[in-house]
C-alpha positions as CSV (number, residue, x, y, z in Angstrom):
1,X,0.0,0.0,0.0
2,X,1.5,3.2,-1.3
3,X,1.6,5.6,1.8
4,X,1.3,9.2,1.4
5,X,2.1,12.3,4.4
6,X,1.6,15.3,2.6
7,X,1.1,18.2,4.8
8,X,-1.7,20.5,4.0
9,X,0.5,23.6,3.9
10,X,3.5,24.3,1.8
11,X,6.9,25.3,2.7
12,X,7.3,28.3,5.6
13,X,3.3,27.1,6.4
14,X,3.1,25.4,10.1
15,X,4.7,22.2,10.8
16,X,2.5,19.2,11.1
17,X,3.8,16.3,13.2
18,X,2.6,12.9,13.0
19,X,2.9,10.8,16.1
20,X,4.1,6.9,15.2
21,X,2.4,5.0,18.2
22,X,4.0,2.0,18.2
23,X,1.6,-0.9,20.5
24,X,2.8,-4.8,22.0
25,X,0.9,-6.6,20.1
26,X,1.7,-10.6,20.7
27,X,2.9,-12.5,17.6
28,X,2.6,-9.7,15.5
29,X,3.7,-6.8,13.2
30,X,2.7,-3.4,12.9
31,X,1.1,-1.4,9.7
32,X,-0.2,2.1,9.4
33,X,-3.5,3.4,9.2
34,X,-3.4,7.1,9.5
35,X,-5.1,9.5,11.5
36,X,-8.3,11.2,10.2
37,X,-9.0,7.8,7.8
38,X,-8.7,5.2,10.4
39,X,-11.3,7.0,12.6
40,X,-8.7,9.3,14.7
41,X,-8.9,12.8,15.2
42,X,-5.8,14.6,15.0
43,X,-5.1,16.7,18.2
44,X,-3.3,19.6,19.3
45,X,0.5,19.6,20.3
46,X,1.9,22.6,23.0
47,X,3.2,24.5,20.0
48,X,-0.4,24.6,18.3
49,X,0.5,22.5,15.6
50,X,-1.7,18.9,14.8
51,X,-0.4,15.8,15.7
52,X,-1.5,13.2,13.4
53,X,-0.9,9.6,15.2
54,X,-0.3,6.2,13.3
55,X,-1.7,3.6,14.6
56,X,-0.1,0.1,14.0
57,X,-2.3,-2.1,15.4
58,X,-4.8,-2.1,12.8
59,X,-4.8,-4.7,9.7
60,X,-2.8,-6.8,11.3
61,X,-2.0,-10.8,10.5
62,X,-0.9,-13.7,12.0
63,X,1.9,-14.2,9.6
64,X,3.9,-10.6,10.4
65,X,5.0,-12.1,13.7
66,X,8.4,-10.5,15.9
67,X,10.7,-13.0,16.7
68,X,11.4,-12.2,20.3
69,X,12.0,-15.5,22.4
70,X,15.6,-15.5,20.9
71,X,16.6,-13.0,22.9
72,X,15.1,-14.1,26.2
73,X,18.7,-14.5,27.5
74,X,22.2,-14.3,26.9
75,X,22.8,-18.7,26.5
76,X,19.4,-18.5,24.3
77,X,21.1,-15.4,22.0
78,X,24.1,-18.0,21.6
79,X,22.2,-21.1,20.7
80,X,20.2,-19.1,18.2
81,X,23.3,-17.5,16.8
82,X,25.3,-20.9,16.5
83,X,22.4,-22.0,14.6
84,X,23.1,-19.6,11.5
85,X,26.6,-20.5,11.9
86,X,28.0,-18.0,14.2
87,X,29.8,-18.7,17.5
88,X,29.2,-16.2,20.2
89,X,31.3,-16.3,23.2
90,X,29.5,-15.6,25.9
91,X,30.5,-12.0,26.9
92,X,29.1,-11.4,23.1
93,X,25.8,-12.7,23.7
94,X,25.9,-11.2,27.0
95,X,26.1,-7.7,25.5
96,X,23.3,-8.8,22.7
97,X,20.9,-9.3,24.9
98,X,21.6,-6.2,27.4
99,X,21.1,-3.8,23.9
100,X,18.2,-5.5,23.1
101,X,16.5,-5.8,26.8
102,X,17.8,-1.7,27.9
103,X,17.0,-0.3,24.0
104,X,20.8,0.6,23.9
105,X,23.2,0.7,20.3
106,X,25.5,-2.2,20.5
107,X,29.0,-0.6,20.0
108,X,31.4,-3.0,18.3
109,X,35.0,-2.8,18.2
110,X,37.8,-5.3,16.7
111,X,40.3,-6.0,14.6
112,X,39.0,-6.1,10.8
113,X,37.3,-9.6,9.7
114,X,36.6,-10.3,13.2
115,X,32.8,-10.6,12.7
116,X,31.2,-7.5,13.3
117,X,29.3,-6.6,10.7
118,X,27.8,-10.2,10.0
119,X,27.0,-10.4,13.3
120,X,24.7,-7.2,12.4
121,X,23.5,-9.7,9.5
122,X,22.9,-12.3,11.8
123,X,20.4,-10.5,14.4
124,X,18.6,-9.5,11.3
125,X,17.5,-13.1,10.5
126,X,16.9,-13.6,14.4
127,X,14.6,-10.5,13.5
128,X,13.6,-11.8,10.3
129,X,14.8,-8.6,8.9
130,X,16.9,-7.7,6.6
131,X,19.6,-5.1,8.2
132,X,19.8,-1.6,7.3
133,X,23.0,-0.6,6.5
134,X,24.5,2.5,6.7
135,X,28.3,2.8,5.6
136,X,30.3,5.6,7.0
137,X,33.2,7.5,4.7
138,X,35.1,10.6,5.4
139,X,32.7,13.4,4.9
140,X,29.5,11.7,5.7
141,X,26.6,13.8,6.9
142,X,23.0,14.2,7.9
143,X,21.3,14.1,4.4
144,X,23.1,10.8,3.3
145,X,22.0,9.1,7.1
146,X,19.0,10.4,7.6
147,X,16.8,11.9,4.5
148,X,17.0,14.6,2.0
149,X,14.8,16.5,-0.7
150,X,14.1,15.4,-4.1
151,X,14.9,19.0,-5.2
152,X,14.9,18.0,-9.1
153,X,11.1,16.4,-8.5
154,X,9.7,18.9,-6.5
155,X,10.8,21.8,-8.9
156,X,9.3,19.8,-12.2
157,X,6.2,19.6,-10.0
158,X,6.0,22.9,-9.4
159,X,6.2,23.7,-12.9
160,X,3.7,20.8,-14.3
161,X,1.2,21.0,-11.6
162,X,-0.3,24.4,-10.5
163,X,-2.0,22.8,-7.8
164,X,-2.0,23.6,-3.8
165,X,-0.2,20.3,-2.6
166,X,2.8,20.7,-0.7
167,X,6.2,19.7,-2.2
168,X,7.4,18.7,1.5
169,X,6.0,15.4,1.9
170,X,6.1,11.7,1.3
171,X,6.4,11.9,-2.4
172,X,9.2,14.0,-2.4
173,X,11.6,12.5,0.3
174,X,14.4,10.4,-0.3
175,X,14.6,8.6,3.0
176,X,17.9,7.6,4.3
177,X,18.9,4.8,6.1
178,X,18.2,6.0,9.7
179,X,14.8,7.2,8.8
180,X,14.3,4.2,7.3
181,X,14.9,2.1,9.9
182,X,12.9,4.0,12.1
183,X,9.8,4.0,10.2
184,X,10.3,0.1,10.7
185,X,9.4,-2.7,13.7
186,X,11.2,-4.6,14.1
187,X,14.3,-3.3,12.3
188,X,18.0,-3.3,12.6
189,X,20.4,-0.3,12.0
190,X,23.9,-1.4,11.1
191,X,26.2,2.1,11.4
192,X,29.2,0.3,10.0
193,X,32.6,1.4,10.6
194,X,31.9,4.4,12.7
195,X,35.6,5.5,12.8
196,X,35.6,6.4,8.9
197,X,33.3,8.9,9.8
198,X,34.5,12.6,11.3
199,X,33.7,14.0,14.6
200,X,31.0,16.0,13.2
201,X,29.2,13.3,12.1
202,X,29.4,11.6,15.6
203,X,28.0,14.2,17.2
204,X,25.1,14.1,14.9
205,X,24.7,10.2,16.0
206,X,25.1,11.4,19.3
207,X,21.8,13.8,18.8
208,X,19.9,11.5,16.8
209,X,21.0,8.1,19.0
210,X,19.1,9.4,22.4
211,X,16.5,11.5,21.6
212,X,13.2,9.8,21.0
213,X,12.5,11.9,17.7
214,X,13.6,12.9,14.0
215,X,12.6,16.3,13.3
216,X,11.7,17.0,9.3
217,X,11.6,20.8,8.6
218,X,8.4,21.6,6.9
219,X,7.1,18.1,6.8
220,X,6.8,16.2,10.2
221,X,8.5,15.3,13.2
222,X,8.7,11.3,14.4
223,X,7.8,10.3,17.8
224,X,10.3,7.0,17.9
225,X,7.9,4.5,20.2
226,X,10.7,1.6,19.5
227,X,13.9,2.6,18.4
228,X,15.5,0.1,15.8
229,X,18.4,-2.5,17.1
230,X,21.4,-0.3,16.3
231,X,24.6,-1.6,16.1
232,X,27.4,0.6,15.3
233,X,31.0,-1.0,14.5
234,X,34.5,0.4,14.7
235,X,37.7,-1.5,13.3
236,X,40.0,1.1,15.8
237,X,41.6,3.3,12.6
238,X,41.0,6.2,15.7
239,X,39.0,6.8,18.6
240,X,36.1,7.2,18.6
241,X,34.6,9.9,21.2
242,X,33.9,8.8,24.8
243,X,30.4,10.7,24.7
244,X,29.3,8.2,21.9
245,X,30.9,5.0,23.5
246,X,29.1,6.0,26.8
247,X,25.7,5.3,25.2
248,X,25.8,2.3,23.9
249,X,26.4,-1.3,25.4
250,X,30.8,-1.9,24.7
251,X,32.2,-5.2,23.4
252,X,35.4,-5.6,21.6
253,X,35.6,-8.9,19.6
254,X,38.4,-11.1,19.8
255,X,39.7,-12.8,17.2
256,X,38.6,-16.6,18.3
257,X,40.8,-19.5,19.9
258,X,42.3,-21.6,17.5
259,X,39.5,-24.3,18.4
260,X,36.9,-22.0,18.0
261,X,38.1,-20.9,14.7
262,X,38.7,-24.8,13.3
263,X,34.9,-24.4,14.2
264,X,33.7,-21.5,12.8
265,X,35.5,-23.3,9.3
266,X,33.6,-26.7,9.8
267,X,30.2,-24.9,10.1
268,X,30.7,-22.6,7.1
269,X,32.6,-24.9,4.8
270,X,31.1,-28.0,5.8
271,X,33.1,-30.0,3.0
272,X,36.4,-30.0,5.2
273,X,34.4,-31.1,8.3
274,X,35.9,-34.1,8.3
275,X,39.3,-33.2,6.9
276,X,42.2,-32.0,9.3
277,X,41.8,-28.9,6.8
278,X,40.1,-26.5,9.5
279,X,42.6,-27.5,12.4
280,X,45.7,-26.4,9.8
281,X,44.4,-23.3,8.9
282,X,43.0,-22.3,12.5
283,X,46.8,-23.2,13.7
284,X,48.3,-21.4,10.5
285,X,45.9,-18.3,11.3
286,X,47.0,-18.3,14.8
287,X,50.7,-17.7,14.0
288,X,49.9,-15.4,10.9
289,X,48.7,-13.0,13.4
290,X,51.3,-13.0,16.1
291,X,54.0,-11.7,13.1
292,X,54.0,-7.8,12.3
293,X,51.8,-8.0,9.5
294,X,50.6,-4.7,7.5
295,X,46.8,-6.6,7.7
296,X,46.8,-10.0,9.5
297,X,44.0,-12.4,8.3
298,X,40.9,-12.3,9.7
299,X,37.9,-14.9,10.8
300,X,36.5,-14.0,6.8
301,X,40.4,-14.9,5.2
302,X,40.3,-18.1,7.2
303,X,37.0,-19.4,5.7
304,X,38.0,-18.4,2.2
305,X,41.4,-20.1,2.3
306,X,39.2,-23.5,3.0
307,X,36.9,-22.9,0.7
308,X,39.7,-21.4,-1.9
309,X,41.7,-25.0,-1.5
310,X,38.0,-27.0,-1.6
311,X,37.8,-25.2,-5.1
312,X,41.7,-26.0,-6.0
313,X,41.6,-29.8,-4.7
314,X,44.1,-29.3,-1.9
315,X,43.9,-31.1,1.1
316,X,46.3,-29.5,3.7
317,X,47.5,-25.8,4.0
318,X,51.3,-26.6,2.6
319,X,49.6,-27.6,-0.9
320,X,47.3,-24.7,-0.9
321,X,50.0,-22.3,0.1
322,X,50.9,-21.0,-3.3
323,X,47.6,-20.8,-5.3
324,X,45.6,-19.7,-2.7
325,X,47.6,-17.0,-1.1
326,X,45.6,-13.8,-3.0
327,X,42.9,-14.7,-0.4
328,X,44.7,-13.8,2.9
329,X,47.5,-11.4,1.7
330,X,46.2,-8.2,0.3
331,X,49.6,-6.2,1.3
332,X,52.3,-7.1,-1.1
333,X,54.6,-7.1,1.9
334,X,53.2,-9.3,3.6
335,X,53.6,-12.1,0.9
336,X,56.6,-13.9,1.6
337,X,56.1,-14.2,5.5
338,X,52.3,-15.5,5.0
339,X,53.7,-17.8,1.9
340,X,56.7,-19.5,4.7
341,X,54.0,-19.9,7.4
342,X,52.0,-21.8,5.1
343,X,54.4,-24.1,3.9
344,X,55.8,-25.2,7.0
345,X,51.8,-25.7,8.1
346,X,51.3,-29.1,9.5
């Protein structure tokens, strides 16, 4: 169902807001039905300007459910997680479940290929969503996170139409990821790699993160019932500010024990499960990353060297070594000191 909020005034007119009221409904996911049509009168904010509410418990079905039982505790957050192939140690879950249960952003921080951002991918199918993903650069700001003006629509409209409708509303706004995810439930934000971004751009997170609205000039204003499960990562380029860190739930992943990682290989490349293949290239990985590598392998190079010697027909590390290498170097100097470990792999 197409969904139109066009105020009734044009641009410099009074602001109307429109109030998302977000209701616990068991087994179920919200839809809209706006104000005025669905039976509700609009009232009257402090400011004198109408509040239009949304209210999603109307035309609801069975089949829109929220999957919330796997987050019922931290062990439960685990299973679930091992289940789609990802091993959570329990400070991990731990720190899942406390976001989800206090309505906190998860904060991330590791090593790159440590598993960050498919964890993010992995809530979302616990969700049974489909993250939201909003990748930070150098530069970043508000309009690419949060929503900006179709200025090249709105000005043929004003030229091919002379009509009275507002060109702030639903028609013309390019929603960005943030607004986006908060005009979803349930819904997953992924802010990935935080530390690209600059401090400006933090401190626009830092706004947006704990208030409980989004603010639209000259369209509406969004009452946020039930923030989205944010999850914002950081691969430590540079620190990131304490004030942003302070509001969100802190874990730093590890990169996993050698037994854990032999693992993590057997459940996503299944073919070497019963091949000493995993335990050679956990053990290889392990002493990759204790030399002073420009960029040692991560979780992600480990399960495409198995697959990457699966594909070439090689059954231990050693024979693997020399075909397979583009996989886990990408620093021309660190070639020759992966290529040795390799070789000597047993």
């Amino acid at each position: 169902m197409e969904r139109r909020f066009c105020s009734p005034v044009g641009a410099g007119g009074p602001e109307t807001r429109v109030d998302i009221a977000w209701h616990a409904v068991p087994n179920q996911a919200p839809l809209e039905s706006t104000g005025p049509a669905a039976g509700h009168a609009p009232s009257i904010s402090n400011d004198g300007s109408p509040v239009h509410r949304i209210d999603r418990r109307a035309d609801l079905t069975e089949s829109q459910s929220v999957p919330n039982a796997s987050f019922s505790t931290p062990e439960r957050i685990a299973a679930e997680l091992a289940k789609l192939n990802y091993l959570a140690e329990p400070g991990l879950a731990a720190a899942i479940f406390l976001a989800k249960k206090l309505k906190l952003p998860l904060f991330l921080e590791g090593d790159p290929g440590v598993g960050k951002t498919a964890l993010a991918r992995k809530v979302g199918l616990l969700l049974g969503v489909e993250p939201i993903r909003l990748q930070c650069y150098s530069g970043i700001d508000r309009s690419q996170a949060l929503y900006e003006w179709d200025f090249a629509r709105q000005l043929l409209h004003l030229r091919g139409t002379p009509d009275t409708k507002s060109i702030y509303c639903e028609e013309f706004l390019i929603a960005r990821p943030i607004l986006q995810a908060v005009e979803k439930d349930p819904s997953v934000l992924l802010i990935d790699e935080i530390d690209r971004a600059d401090d400006e751009f933090e401190a626009f997170l830092l706004e947006v993160l704990e208030g409980d609205t989004l603010s639209i000039p000259d369209y509406r204003t969004i009452v946020i019932k039930e923030p989205p499960f944010v999850i914002l990562t950081s691969n430590g380029t540079r620190e990131v500010h304490g004030a942003l860190k302070r509001r969100c739930v802190y874990h730093w992943i590890s990169h996993p024990t050698r037994e854990n990682e032999a693992e993590i290989i057997r459940l996503n490349v299944p073919e070497v499960a019963n091949t000493p293949l995993a335990g050679q290239i956990a053990a290889a990985m392990a002493q990759l990353r204790q030399l002073p590598l420009v960029r040692p392998p991560g979780v992600a190079e480990s399960i495409a060297f198995a697959r990457a010697a699966l594909a070439l027909g090689r059954n231990t590390v050693a024979e693997a070594a020399d075909d397979a290498l583009g996989v886990l170097v990408k620093q021309h100097e660190d070639e020759d000191a992966v290529r040795s470990v390799l070789r000597s792999a047993r």
